[in-house]
Structures are given as C-alpha cells and as structure tokens.
C-alpha positions in Angstrom: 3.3 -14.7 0.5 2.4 -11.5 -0.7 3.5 -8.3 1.7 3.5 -4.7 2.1 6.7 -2.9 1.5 6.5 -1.0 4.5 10.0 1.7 4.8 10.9 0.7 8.5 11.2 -3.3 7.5 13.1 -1.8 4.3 15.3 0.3 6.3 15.1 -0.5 9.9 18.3 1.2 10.5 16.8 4.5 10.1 13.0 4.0 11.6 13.6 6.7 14.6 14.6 9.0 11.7 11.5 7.5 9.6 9.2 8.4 12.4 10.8 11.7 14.0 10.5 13.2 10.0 6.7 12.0 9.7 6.3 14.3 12.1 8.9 17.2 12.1 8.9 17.8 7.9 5.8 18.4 5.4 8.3 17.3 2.4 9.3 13.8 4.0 5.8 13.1 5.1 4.2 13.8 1.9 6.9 11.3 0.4 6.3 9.0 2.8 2.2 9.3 2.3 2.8 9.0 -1.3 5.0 5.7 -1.0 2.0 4.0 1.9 -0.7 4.8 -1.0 1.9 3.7 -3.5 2.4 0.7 -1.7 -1.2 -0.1 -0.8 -2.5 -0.1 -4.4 0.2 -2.2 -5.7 -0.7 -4.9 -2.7 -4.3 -4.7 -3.6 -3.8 -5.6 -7.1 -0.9 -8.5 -6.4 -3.8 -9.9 -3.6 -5.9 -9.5 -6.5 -8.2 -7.3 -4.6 -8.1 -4.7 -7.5 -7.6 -5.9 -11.1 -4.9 -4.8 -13.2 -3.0 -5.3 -16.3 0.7 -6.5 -16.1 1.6 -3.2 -17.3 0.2 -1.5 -15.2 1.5 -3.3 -11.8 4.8 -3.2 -13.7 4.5 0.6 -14.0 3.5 1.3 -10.0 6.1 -1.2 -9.2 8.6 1.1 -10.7 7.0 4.0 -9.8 7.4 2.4 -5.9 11.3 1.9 -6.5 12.2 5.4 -7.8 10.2 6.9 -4.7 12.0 4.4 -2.1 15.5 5.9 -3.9 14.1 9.3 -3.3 13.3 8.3 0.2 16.9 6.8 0.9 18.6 9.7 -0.4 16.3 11.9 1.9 17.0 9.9 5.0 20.6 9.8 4.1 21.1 13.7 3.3 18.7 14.7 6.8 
C-alpha cells in the first residue's frame, strides 16, 4: 500500500517538538512545508496520479531523504 511519509509516524518520539517548532520557528516550518510538498508529489506520482519517469521519482525520493536528515539533525540540535 502506497503511504505518505508523514515526519510524526517517522519520528513519533519527537512530534510535540515537530508541532511546538511548526509554530514557534520560520526555519523549521519552512523545512517542514518543503518536506509535506516533497512528500505529496512523490505520492501523487507512486498512486500514479501524476506521471513520471523513474528518474525522476528516483530523484524526489532522494531529494525527500536528504531533507528528512536535515530535519533529524534539526530536531536533534533544538
């Protein structure tokens, strides 16, 4: 079944800290909008929804993993 990778699921053990920073920092909720619309497009194309090359998915799919890492090391440092 094909999901969203949404970052409380990924990381429940900081979703107080997820939400309090959606709220309380510009620089964390900018990340955080960036991974959701990230994260939407690639479902939309693996629901085939949108169309897209292999490549391309591959591409977003990386793009989604080097965000999360920025996001972890966020949550870690804050």
């Amino acid at each position: 079944m094909i999901k969203k990778h949404q970052l409380t699921n990924d990381f429940p053990e900081f979703e107080t800290k997820i939400n309090d920073l959606k709220v309380n920092n510009a620089h964390f909720k900018k990340l955080f909008e960036t991974y959701d619309e990230l994260d939407h497009e690639i479902y939309r194309i693996e629901s085939d929804a949108e169309p897209a090359s292999d490549e391309a998915l591959n591409n977003l799919r990386l793009e989604r993993v080097k965000l999360k890492d920025e996001i972890y090391t966020f949550l870690q440092q804050n």
